[in-house]
N, C-alpha and C positions, 0 to 999 in steps of 0.2 A: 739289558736295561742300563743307561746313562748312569755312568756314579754320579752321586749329589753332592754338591756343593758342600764347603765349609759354612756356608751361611744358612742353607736349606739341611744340613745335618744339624745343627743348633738350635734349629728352629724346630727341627724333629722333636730331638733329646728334653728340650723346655716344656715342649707341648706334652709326652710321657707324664714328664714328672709331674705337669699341674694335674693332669686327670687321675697320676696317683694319687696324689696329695689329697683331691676332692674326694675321693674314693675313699682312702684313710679316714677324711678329717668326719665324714658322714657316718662311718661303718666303726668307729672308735671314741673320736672327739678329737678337737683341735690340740686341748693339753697333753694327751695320750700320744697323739704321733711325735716323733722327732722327723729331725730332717732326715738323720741316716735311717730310719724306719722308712720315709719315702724314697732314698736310695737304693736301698735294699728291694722293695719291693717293686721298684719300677725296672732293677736290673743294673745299676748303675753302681759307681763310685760315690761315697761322699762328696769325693771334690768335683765330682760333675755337678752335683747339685750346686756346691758355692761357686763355679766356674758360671752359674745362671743365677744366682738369687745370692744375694749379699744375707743375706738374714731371712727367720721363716718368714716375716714382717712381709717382706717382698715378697715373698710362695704365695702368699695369704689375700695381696693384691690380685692377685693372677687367680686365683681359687676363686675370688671373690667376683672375676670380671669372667667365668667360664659358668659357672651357677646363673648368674645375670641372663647371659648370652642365653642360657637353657630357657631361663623363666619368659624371657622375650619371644622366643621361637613359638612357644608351646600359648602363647597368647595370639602372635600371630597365626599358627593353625586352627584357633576357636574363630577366628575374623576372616579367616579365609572359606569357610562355611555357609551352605546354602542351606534353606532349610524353614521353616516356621519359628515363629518366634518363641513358643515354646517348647521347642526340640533342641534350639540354640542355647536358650536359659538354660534346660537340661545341660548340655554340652559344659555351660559353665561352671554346673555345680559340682559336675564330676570332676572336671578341673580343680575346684576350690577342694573338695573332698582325698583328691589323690594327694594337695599339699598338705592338707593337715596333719595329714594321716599317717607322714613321711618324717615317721618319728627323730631317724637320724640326720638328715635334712633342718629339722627345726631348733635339733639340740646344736649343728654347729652354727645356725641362727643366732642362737643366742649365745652362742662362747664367743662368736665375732662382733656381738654388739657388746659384749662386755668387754674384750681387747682392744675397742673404738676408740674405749675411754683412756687410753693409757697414748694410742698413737692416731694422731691428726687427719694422716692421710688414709688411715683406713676408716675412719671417719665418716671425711671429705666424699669416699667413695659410696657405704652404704646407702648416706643420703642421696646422693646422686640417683644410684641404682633405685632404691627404693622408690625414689618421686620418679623416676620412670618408667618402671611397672606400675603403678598407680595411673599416670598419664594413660598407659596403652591400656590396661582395665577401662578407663572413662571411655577412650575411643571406641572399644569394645561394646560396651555399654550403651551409648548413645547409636551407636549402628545397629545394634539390637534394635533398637527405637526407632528408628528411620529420625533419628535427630542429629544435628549438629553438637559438638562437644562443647557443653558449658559450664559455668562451676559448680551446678548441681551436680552436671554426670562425674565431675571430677568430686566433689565430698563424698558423692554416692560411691564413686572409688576407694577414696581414702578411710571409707566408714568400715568395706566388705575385706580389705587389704591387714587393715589394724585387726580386725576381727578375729580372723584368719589365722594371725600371728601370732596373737590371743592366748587362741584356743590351739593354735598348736604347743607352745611353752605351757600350758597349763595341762596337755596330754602326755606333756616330760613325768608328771608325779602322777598321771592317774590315765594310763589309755581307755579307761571305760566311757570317760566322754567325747562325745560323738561331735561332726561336727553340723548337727543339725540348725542352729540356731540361725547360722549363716544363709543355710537352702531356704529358710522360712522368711528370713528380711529381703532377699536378695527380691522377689517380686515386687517388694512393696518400695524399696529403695529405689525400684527403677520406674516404678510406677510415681513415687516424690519426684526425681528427677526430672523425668516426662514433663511434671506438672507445671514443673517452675522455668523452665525451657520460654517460656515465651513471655511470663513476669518479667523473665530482665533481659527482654529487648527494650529498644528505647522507647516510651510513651510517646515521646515527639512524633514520631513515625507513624503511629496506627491508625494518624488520618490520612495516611496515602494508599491505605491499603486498596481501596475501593477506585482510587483516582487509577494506581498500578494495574488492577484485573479490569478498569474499561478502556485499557488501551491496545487490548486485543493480544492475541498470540503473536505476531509477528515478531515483537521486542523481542519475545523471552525465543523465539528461535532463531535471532540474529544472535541472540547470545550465546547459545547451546552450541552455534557456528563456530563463532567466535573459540570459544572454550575447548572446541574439539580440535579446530584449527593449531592454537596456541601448545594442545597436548600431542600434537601429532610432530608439531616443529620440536617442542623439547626432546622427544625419539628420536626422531632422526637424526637431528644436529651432537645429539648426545654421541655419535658414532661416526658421521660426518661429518669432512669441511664442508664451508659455505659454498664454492662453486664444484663440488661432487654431487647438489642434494636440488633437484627441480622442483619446480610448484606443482608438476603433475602427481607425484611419486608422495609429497603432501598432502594435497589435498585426498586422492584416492587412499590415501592411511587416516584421514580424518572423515574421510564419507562425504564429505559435501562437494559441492559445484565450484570450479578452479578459480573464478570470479571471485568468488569472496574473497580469497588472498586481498587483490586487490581494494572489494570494498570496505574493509576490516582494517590491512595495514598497511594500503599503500603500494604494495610490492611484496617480494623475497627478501629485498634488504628489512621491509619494516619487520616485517613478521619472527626475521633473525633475531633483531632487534629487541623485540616483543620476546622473544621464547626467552632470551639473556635475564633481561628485567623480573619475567615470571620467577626463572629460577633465583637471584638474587631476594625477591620477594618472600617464595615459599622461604627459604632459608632465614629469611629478616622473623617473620611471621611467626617461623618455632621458636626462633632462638624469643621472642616476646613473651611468650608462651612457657616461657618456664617460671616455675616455685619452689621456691625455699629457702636456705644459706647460699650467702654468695658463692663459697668454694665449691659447693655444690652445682649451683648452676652454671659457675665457670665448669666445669668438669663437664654438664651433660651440654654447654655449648661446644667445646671441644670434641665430644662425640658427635656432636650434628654436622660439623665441620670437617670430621674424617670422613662421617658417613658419606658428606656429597661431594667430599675430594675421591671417596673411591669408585662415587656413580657416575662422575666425570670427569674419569682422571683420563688426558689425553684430549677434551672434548673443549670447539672452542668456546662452550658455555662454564667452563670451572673457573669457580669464584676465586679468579687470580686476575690480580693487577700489572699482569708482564706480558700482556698478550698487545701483538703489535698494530692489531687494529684499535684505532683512535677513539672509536665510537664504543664498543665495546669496551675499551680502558676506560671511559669515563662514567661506566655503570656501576663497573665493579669499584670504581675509586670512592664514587658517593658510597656504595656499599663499607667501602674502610671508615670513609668519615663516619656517618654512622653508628659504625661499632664503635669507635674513639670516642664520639661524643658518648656511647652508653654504658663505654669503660672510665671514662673519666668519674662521669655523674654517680658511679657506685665506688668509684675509689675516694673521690674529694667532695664528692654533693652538689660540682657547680661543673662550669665548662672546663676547669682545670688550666693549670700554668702553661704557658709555654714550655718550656724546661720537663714536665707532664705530659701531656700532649706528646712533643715530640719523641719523647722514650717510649710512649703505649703504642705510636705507631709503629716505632722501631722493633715493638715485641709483634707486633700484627705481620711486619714483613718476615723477622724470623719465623712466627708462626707458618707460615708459605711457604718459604722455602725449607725450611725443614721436613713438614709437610709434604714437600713435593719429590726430596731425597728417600724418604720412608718409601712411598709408594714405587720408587723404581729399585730400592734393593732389600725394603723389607729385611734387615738386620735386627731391628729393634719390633720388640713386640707390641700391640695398641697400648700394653698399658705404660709398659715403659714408655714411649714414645710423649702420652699424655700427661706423666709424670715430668719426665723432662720439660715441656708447656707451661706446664702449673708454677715447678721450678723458677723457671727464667721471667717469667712473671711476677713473681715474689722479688728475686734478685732485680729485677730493672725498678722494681718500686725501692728497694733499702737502695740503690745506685742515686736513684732522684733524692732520697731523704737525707745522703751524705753531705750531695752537692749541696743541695737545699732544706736543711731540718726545718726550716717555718713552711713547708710546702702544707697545706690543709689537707687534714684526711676525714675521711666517713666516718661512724662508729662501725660500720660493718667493716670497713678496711681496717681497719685500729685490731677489730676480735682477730681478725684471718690473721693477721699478723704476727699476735700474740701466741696463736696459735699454734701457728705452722713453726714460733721458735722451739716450742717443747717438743719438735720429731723426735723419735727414739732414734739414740744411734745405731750403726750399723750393726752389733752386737748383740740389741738388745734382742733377746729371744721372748716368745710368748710363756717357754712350756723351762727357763731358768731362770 
């Protein structure tokens, strides 16, 4: 067996220690463990553990983003499920029932939402986490439904989610209650959701409905075309250059007739073109799609943004600005503007200075390239990595505010700000 690297040994040793940590901080409490209690029982040194985590502060990041990871998997396995819709509801409630009920699970629930209060960025993180399990509940939810996700499925989320949480902090003092209350709404909540799925589409609309079903099937299977087409370009090109990948080898991945390449996008080039745009789009589309505090939502757009730097890392659809074809540069560039205009607009409330502007680009380009160093030496862990992000974000906004203190800010930028000054220092422990 190849020895491992100093960088894949590290990455070993770090990954031990969080799963001890989680392990302790579940089976004891957060206050109860020390660091050297997770040295000790992962097998290690003390100073192995501070040679990775400056403070438990930072352990506690990591503990927080390995929990997450779990709750996300175990959501994706109920969606991955075939089944009738009341076998699937089932499926959910034993899902919602096995969390309740996960008495030490809930109690370091709550010692992490109470050390929230004291540090920023673990904060910054719960919410995150939390409005993204909620989000994947809704999707959840609404595909139970044969619906689209709207913000009924998502309150209907956030109603079963808060619930949930409840009633597990409230099983800390009494496990004889049960988590019944949940199994008994969860029908009727999805049955509210259902209902109001088509309330708030637009009125404008629902007199084309009739004009749309007498124009025959044809449309709607030029479109089905179209869509499969476009999903079969994003596969391939995902793994493929451009002159590696033929229209035959596409289209027989998308099922239809090689012709439509042609009546759809023109060509190979348009369809290239087209799958770019797609992706660019999905990624525009979530990143809109997100709720809550801003540092929050910067943090889960930073996950959306590893997410699809790691789906297509290598590929020439990854949403980077340095790629030498011209046409392709100019997709992903609207894509930066874009983001610039949607970073400015929640930093300063307008289009932002020049002197602004140009430093959020400047953070968009470091974002990239740092980004793109991670994924080839993986040195640093997600969280760390994303930490750093958030970091130089904050610093390139006090940089503008030096040059320029009249620069206008948000009241949401003013809070983050405020915020992110009171970090605990390195020092500070949870459990001294």
């Amino acid at each position: 067996m190849a020895r491992m690297s100093r960088p894949e040994s590290q990455a070993r040793t770090r990954a031990e220690l969080v799963r001890t940590a989680r392990d302790l901080f579940v089976a004891d409490g957060l206050a109860n463990t020390s660091l050297a209690r997770v040295a000790d029982a992962a097998g290690y040194s003390k100073g192995a553990v501070y040679s990775n985590f400056r403070s438990k502060n930072e352990l506690c990041l990591e503990v927080v983003e390995l929990i997450h990871v779990e709750a996300m998997n175990g959501i994706d396995r109920l969606r991955g499920r075939n089944g009738t819709r009341v076998g699937r509801l089932g499926g959910v409630r034993e899902w919602m029932r096995a969390n309740v009920e996960a008495t030490g699970r809930n109690r370091l629930d709550f010692e992490l939402t109470l050390a929230a209060q004291e540090d920023p960025r673990l904060r910054d993180q719960l919410r995150a986490n939390r409005s993204a399990i909620q989000d994947a509940l809704a999707g959840l939810l609404a595909e139970i439904a044969g619906a689209e996700v709207s913000e009924s499925f998502r309150d209907a989320a956030k109603t079963v989610f808060s619930l949930g949480m409840g009633l597990g902090v409230q099983r800390l003092a009494d496990a004889t209650i049960a988590p019944d209350p949940i199994m008994t709404l969860l029908p009727g909540l999805l049955a509210g959701a259902e209902g109001l799925k088509d309330v708030q589409s637009d009125p404008a609309h629902s007199s084309d409905i009739e004009k749309r079903s007498n124009r025959g099937s044809a449309s709607g299977r030029g479109d089905e075309s179209r869509a499969a087409l476009l999903d079969a370009a994003v596969t391939v090109f995902r793994a493929k250059r451009f002159d590696e990948v033929s229209t035959t080898e596409i289209a027989q991945r998308a099922g239809v007739a090689i012709g439509l390449i042609n009546y759809h996008f023109g060509g190979k080039r348009g369809l290239y073109l087209a799958a770019a745009e797609a992706v660019s789009g999905d990624f525009w589309d979530r990143l809109q799609s997100l709720r809550g505090p801003a540092v929050s939502r910067l943090i889960r757009g930073l996950d959306l943004y590893l997410d699809t730097a790691e789906e297509f890392e290598g590929s020439p659809l990854a949403l980077s600005t340095r790629v030498p074809d011209v046409e392709l540069r100019a997709i992903q560039q609207r894509q930066s503007d874009r983001l610039i205009d949607a970073l400015m607009l929640e930093i300063n409330g307008g289009a932002g200075t020049p002197l602004a502007r140009t430093a959020v680009a400047g953070w968009l380009a470091f974002v990239e390239g740092t980004v793109t160093e991670w994924l080839r030496t993986r040195d640093l862990s997600r969280v760390q990595l994303r930490e750093l992000l958030v970091a130089s974000l904050f610093a390139t906004g006090q940089a503008v505010l030096t040059l320029a203190p009249e620069t206008p800010l948000s009241s949401r930028a003013i809070s983050a700000l405020l915020d992110r000054s009171q970090l605990p220092t390195e020092t500070t422990e949870y459990d001294e």
